[in-house]
C-alpha positions in Angstrom: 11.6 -27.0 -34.8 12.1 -24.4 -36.9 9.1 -22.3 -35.5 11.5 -21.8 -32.5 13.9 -19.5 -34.3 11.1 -16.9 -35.7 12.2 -13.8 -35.0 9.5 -10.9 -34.5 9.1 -7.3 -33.4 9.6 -6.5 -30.0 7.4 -7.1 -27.1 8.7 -10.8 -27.2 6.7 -11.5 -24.3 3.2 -10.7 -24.6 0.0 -11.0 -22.1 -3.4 -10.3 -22.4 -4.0 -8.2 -19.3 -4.7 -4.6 -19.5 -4.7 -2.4 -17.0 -8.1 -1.7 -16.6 -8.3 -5.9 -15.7 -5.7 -5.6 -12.9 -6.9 -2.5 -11.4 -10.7 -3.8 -11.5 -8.9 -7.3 -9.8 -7.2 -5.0 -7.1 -10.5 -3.7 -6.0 -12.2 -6.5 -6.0 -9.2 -7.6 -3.6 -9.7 -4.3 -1.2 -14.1 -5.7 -1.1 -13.4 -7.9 1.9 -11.2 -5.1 4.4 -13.5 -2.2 3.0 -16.8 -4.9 3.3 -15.8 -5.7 7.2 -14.8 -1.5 7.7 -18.1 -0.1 7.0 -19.6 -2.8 8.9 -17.4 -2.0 11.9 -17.7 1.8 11.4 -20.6 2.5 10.5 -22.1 4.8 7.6 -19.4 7.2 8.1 -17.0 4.7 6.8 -18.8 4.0 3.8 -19.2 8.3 3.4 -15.2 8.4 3.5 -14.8 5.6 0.6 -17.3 6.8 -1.7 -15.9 10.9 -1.4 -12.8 9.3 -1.6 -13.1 7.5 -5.0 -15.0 10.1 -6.3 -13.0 12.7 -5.4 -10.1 11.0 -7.5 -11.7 9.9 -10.3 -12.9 13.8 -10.8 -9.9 15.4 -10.3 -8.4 13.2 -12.7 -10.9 13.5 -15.3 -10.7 17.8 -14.7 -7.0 18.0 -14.9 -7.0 15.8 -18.3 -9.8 17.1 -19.8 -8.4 20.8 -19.2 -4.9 20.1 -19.9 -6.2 18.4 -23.3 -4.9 14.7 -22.5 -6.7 11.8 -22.9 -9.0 11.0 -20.3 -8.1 7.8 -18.5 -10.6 6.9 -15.6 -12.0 4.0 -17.6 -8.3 2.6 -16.9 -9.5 2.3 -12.9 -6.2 3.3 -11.3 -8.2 6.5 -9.9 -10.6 4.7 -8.3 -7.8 2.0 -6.7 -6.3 5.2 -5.4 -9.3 6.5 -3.8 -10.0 3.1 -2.6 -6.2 2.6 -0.9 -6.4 6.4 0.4 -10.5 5.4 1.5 -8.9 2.9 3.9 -6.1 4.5 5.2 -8.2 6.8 7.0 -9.7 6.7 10.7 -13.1 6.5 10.3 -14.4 9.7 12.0 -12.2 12.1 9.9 -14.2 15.5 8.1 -15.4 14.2 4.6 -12.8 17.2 3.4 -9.8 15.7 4.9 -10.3 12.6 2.0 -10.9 15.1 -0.6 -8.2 17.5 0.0 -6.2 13.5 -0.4 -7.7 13.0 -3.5 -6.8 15.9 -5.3 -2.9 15.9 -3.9 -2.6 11.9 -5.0 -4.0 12.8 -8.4 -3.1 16.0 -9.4 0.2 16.6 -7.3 1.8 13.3 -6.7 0.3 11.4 -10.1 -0.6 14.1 -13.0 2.3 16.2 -12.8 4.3 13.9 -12.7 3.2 12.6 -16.5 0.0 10.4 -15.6 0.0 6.5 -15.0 3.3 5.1 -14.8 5.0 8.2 -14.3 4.5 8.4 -10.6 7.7 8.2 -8.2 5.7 6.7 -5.5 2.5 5.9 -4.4 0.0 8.5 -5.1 -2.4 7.2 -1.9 0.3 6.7 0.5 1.9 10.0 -0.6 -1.4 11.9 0.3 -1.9 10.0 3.4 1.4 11.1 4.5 0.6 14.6 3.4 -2.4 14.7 5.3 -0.6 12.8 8.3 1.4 16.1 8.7 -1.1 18.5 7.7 -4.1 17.3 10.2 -1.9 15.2 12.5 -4.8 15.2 15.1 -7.7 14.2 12.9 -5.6 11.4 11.2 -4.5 10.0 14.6 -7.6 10.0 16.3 -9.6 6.3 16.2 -12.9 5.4 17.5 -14.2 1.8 18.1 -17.6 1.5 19.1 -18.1 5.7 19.1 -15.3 5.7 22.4 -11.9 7.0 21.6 -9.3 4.9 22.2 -5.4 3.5 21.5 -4.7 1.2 18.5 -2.9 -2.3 19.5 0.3 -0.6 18.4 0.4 2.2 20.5 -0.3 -0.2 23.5 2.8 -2.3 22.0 4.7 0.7 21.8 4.1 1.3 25.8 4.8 -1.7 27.2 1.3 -3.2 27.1 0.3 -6.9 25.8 -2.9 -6.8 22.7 -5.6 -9.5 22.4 -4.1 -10.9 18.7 -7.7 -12.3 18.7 -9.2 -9.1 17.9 -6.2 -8.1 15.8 -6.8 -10.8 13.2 -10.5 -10.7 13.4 -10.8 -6.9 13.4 -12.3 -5.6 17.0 -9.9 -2.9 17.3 -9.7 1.0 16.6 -7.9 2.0 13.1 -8.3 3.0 9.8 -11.3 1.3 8.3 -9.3 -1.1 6.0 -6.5 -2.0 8.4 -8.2 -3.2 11.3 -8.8 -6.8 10.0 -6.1 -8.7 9.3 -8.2 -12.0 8.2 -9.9 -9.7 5.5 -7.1 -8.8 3.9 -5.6 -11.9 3.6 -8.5 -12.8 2.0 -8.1 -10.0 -0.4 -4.3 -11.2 -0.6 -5.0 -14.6 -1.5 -7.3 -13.3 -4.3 -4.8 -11.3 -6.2 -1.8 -14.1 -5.6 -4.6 -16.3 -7.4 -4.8 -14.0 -10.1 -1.3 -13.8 -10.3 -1.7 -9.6 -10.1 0.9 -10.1 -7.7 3.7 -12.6 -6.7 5.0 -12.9 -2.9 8.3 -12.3 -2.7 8.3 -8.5 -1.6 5.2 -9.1 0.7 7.0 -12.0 2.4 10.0 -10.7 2.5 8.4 -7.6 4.0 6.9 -8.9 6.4 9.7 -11.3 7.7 12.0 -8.9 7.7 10.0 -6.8 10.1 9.0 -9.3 12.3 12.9 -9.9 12.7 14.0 -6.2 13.2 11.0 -6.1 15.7 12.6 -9.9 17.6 15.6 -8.2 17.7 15.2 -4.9 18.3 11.7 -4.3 20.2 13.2 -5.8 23.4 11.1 -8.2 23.8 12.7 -11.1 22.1 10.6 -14.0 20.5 7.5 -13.1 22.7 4.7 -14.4 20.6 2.1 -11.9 21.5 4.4 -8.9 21.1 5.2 -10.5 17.4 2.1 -11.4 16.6 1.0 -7.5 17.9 3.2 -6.1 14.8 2.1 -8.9 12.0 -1.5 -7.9 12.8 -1.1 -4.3 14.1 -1.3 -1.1 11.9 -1.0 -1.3 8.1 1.6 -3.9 7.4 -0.5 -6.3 5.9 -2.8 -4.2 4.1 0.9 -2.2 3.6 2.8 -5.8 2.5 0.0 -6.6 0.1 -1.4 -3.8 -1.9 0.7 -1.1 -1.8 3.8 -1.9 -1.7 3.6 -4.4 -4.6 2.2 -1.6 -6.7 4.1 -2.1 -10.0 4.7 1.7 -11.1 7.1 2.6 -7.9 8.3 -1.3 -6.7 11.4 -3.4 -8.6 10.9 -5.1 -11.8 14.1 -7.2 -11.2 14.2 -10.2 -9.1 16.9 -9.4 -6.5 15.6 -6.0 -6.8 12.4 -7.2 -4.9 14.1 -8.5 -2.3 16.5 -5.8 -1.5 13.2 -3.4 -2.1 11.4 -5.8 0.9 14.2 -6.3 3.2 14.4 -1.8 3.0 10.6 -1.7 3.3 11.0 -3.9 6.8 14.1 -1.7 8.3 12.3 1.3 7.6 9.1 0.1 9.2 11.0 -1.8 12.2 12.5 1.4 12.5 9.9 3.9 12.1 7.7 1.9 14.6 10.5 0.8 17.6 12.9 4.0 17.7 10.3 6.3 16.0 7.8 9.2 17.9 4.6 7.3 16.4 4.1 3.3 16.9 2.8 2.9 13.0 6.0 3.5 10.3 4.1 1.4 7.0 3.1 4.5 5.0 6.9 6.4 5.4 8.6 3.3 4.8 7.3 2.7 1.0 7.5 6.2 0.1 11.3 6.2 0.9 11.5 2.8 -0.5 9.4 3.8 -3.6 11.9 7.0 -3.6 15.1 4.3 -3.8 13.9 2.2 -6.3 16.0 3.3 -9.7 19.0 3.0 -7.0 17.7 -0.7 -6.4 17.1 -1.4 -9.8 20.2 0.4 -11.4 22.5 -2.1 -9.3 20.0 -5.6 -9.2 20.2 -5.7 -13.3 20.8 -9.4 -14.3 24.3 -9.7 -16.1 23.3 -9.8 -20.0 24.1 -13.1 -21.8 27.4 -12.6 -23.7 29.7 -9.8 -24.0 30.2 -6.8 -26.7 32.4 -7.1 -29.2 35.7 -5.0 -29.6 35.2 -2.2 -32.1 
């Protein structure tokens, strides 16, 4: 009994995980979606990851090396950036278009910003949507099959039905890592096993989308228009693995839940009222953006009160 009360040194709560074992456990989460992408896309695809990891891993091991920090690519967060960026991209963009992302998410949005930790939002997301802006044609043009064509959500957004099918299996134009839904559940089901990640801001993401898009897409409960949104674009690759990334998401509770049911507005949204049919990758930037706000008024109420000086 009295082992209870020992009183040590803070961290009272202690792990064994490093981060070097998460990151290596997210990537081995992104295998299956980047697996099925190359196999869809071709070599190209495979081009685009490895330029893309490499590119980040460089450009962080250059900027620490000449800025005299301690050089932290063994830590594998460099190569999970590269990786996320690696997938977000259609898969017949110019190998320079994922190295010009590289060196923003490193240098720009991660390094000066004070390194691992320090970043206000995702580094990958924030040079997709940098490059989004920058090379809005090349990031918005997908091929299936070498022919050109119109993602399931652009078809959505114009009135047209989407064979969910293909959606879940992956037969569709889009980035390489976002086309198969199965995949990356696979990939989600791995790091919930882990426990790298817990559900309640991918569920609650995801819900809350499908029920901004059941009430505001105008097509009420039908199941293929739903269904066309769950399996369409990013979210689930979004839901998952990004926005669940711990730097720039609530450590509270309630936090996590107010950060998913924002995520799902801002996606619903982007996608419905929005110019483009895909919102996932401006929706947890701003999110990431709000999340001192979230967790400055989600703090659970300490135990006990001060005492009157």
């Amino acid at each position: 009994m009295a082992k209870l009360w020992n009183v040590s040194s803070s961290p009272h709560a202690r792990n064994t995980d490093t981060t070097s074992k998460i990151m290596f456990d997210v990537a081995i989460a992104m295998l299956p979606a980047t697996i099925y992408g190359v196999w869809q896309f071709g070599l190209k695809a495979l081009l685009i990851v490895l330029v893309s990891v490499l590119t980040c891993v460089l450009s962080e091991y250059v900027y620490e090396t000449l800025m005299g920090r301690k050089v932290t690519v063994q830590d594998g967060s460099a190569v999970v950036t590269g990786l996320i960026l690696a997938l977000n991209m259609p898969p017949e963009v110019p190998l320079w278009i994922p190295m010009i992302g590289g060196v923003f998410a490193i240098i720009v949005v991660k390094q000066l910003f004070g390194g691992l930790g320090q970043n206000f939002m995702n580094p990958a997301l924030a040079a997709r949507c940098f490059l989004l802006i920058s090379f809005a044609g090349r990031m918005t043009t997908f091929t299936l099959d070498g022919v050109s064509g119109a993602t399931p959500l652009a078809d959505l957004k114009a009135g047209l039905p989407v064979d969910v099918p293909a959606m879940f299996v992956g037969k569709i134009p889009g980035t390489i890592g976002e086309v198969s839904a199965i995949a990356l559940l696979i990939g989600a089901a791995y790091l919930v096993l882990r426990k790298v990640i817990a559900l309640r801001i991918p569920l609650t993401y995801i819900a809350t989308t499908i029920v901004f898009a059941a009430i505001f897409g105008g097509h009420g409960l039908s199941a293929n228009y739903l269904l066309g949104h769950l399996f369409g674009g990013g979210l689930i690759f979004g839901a998952f693995f990004m926005a669940t990334d711990y730097v720039t998401s609530p450590i509270t509770v309630k936090g996590q839940y107010v950060y998913g049911v924002i995520l799902g507005v801002l996606t619903g949204i982007f996608r419905i009222f929005g110019g483009s049919a895909e919102g996932v990758s401006y929706a947890i930037i701003f999110s990431n953006i709000l999340v001192p706000l979230i967790e400055r008024y989600t703090l659970p109420i300490a135990f006990g009160k001060e005492a009157k000086k």
